[in-house]
C-alpha positions in Angstrom: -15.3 -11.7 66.5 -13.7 -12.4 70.1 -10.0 -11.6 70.8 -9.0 -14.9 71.4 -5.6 -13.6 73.0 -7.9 -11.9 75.5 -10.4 -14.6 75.8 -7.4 -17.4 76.9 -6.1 -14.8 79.5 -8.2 -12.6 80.8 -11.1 -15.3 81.7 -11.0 -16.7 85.3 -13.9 -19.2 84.1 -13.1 -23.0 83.8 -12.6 -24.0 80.3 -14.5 -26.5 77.9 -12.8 -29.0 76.2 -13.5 -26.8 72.9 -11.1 -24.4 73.8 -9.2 -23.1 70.7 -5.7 -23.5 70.1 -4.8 -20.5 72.0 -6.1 -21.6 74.9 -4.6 -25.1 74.6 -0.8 -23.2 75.5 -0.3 -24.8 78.8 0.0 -22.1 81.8 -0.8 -19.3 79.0 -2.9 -17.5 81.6 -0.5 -16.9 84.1 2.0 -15.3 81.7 2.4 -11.7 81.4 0.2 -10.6 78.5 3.1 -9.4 76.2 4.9 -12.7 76.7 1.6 -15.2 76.8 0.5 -13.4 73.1 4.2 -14.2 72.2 3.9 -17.7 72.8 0.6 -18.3 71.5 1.6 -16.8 68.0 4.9 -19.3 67.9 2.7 -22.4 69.1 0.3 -21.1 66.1 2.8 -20.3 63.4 0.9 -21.5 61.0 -1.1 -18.5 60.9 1.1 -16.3 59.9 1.7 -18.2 56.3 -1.6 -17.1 54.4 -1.2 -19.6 51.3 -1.3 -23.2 51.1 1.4 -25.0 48.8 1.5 -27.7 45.8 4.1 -29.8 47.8 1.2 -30.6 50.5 -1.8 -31.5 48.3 -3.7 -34.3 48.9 -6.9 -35.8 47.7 -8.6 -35.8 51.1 -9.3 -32.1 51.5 -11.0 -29.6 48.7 -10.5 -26.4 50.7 -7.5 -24.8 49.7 -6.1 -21.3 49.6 -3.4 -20.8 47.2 -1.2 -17.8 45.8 -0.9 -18.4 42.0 0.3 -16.9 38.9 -1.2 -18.5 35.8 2.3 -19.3 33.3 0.4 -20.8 30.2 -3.5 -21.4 29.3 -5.1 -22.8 26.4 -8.0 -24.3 25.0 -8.7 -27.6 24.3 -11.7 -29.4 22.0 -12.9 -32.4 23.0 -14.1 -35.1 20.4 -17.5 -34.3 20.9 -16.9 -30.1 20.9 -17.1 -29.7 23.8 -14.3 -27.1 25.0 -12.5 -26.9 28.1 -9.7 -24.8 29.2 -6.1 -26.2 30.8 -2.9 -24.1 32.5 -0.2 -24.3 34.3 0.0 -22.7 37.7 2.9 -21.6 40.2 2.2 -20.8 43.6 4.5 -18.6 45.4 7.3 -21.9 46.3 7.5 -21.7 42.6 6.4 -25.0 42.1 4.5 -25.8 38.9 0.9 -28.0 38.3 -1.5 -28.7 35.5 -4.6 -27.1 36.2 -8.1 -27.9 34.2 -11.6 -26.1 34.5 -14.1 -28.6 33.2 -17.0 -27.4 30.3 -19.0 -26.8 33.2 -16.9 -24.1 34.6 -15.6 -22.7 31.1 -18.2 -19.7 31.0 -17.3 -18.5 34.6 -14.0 -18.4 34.3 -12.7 -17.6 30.5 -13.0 -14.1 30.5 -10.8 -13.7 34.0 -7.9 -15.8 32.5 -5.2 -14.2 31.7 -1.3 -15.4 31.2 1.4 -14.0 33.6 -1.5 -12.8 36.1 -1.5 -13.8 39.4 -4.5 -14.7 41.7 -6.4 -15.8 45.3 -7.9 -19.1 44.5 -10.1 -20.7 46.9 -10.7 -24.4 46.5 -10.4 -27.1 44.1 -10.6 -30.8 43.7 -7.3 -32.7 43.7 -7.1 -35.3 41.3 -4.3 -38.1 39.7 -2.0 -36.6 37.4 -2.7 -39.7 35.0 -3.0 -38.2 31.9 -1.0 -39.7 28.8 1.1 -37.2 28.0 1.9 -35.3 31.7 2.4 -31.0 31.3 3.7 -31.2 34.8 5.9 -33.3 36.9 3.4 -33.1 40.0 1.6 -36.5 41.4 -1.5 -34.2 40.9 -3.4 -31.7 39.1 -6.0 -29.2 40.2 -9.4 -29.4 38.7 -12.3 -26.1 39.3 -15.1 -27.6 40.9 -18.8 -25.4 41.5 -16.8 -24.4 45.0 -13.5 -22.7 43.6 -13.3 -18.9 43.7 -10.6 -16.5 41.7 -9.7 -13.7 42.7 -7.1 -11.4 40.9 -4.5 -10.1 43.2 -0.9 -8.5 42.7 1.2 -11.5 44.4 4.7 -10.0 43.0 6.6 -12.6 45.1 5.2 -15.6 42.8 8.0 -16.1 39.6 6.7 -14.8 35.9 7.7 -18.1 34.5 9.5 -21.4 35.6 10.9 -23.4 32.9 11.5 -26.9 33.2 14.0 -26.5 30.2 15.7 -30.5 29.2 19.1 -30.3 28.0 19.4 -31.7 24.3 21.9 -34.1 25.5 19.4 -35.6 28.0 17.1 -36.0 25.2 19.6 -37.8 22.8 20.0 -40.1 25.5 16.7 -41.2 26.1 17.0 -39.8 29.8 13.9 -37.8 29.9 10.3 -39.3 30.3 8.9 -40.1 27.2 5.4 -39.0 28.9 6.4 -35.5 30.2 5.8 -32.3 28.2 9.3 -30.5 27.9 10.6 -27.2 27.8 13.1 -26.7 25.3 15.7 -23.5 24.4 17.5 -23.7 21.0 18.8 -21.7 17.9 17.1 -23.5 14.2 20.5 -24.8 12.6 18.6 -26.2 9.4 14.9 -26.4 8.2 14.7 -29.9 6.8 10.9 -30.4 5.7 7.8 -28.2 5.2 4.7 -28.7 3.8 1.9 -26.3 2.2 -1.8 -27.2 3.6 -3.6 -29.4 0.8 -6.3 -32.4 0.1 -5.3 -35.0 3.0 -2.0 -32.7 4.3 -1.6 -30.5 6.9 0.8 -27.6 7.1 3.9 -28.8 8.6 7.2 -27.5 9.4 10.4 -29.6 10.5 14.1 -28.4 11.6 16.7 -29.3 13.3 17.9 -27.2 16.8 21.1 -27.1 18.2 22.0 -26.4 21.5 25.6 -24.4 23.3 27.3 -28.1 22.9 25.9 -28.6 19.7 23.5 -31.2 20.1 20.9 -31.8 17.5 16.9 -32.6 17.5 14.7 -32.7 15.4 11.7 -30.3 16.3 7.6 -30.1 13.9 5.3 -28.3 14.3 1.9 -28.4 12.8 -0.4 -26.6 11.4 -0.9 -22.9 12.7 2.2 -23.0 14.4 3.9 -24.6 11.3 2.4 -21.7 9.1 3.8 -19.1 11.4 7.4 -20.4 11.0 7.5 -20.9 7.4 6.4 -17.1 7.1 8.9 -15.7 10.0 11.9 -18.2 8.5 11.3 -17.0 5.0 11.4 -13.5 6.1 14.0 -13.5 8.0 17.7 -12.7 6.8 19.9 -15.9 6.2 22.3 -14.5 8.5 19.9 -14.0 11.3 19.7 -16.9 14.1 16.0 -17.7 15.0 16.4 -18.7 18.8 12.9 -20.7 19.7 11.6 -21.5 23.2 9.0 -24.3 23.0 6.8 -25.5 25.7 4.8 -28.2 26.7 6.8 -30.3 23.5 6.0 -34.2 23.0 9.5 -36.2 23.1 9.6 -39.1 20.3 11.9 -41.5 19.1 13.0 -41.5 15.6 16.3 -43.2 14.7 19.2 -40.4 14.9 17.1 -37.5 16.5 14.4 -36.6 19.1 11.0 -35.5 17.3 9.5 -33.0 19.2 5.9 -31.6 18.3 3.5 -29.1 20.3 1.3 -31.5 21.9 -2.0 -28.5 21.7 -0.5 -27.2 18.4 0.5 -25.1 21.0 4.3 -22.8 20.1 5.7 -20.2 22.6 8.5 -18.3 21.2 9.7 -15.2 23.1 11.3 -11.6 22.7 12.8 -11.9 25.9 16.0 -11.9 26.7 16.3 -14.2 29.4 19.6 -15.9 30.3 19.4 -18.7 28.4 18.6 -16.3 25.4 21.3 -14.1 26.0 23.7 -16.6 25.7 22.5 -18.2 22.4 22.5 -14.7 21.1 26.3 -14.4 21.8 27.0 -17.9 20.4 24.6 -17.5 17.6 24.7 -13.9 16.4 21.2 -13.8 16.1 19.8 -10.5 15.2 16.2 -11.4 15.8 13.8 -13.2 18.0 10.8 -14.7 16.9 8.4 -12.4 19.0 5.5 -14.0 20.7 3.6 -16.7 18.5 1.8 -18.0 21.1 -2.1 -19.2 20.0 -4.1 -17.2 22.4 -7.0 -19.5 22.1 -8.1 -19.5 25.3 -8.5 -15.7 25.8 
């Protein structure tokens, strides 16, 4: 390919009207080269960021070039079994969006997902974020069309995990969208329900969680992710807290408390001492951590 530095000064030729945009600096030719390469690199700044961003989508263009880091993925059934996979993405602003490959795509792509690592990806089609119940709080979400390409790639600049945690109090209040997926942090203060799987029942498990100002929810979970609780909570010692992180939670009304299920039956609850963790540990006393439950469904 042409040096277009060298083509915009060292040609004495008239030029078209399709020069590029080096050669659309005005007087570039007369500069000294040094200073002319300078000034074509500042009018063309834009080159020098290699990823686009999930502030500037729009539903006009379908080539894109993104840094990425997949945070969450999980499978979905559709009524007629048909499966598709969803996930969340950051890019390297940190920003988060809802991401779905279509059944068509599923087979290409499965095998190559994987949590917490981070990718190229080349193109996509940018649709409404109009589900019912939203997973991000973006205008849009990515969908893999027969054009996107992934590519895995060590981005170490991209977060491991944002968490779009709701305070309890917000909840109480009826300040948070009743159609956004939440992240929540809290210690179990009380189990209040749970239910063994029989004819017409499913497993389910209810408790209340408190927060550092002691605020209380409600929080359910069903079936797979209700059978793993009831085992870890009976297990564990009484004077043990059980600090839980849950993502992608549905906020409901019910009288005095927020109920708050996994929308995908879908429980993250983490090891990791982050800060938020940390400090619920201090308050708490909690001698153990519900280590990763997470239904790995997609994988």
């Amino acid at each position: 390919m042409a040096n277009p530095n060298h083509d915009s000064m060292a040609s004495n030729k008239p030029q078209s009207s399709s020069t590029n945009a080096f050669r659309s600096t005005p007087s570039l030719s007369t500069q000294p080269r040094s200073q002319a390469a300078l000034l074509a690199i500042v009018t063309n700044k834009n080159i020098s960021s290699p990823f686009d961003y999930f502030k500037d989508l729009n539903k006009d263009r379908e080539v894109w070039k993104f840094g990425i880091r997949i945070v969450d993925v999980w499978s979905v059934l559709g009524k007629y079994g048909q499966l598709h996979v969803e996930m969340v993405f950051v890019d390297v602003k940190g920003d988060r969006i809802h991401v779905v490959v279509p059944k068509d795509y599923v087979a290409g792509f499965k095998d190559m997902l994987k949590e917490h690592t981070t990718y190229i990806m080349h193109n996509c089609s940018v649709v409404d974020n109009d589900d019912q119940f939203k997973v991000c709080d973006h205008r849009y979400k990515l969908m893999f069309n027969s054009g996107t390409t992934l590519t895995e790639e060590k981005l170490d600049q991209i977060p491991s995990h944002v968490y779009n945690f709701k305070s309890f109090g917000d909840i109480l209040s009826g300040k948070c969208q009743s159609n956004l997926l939440v992240d929540v942090i809290g210690v179990v203060h009380e189990v209040t329900f749970t239910q063994r799987e029989g004819v017409g029942k499913k497993v389910q498990a209810s408790f209340n969680m408190k927060d550092l100002s002691g605020n209380i929810i409600n929080c359910t979970l069903w079936e797979d992710n209700g059978r793993k609780f009831m085992s870890y909570s009976t297990n564990t010692s009484e004077n043990a807290a059980i600090i839980i992180i849950l993502t992608r939670a549905r906020i409901k009304h019910a009288h005095v408390f927020q109920k708050m299920r996994s929308l995908w039956m879908h429980l993250k609850l983490y090891h990791r001492l982050w800060d938020q963790v940390n400090i619920l540990i201090k308050k708490f006393f909690a001698t153990k951590l519900i280590s990763n439950l997470s239904n790995k469904s997609a994988k």
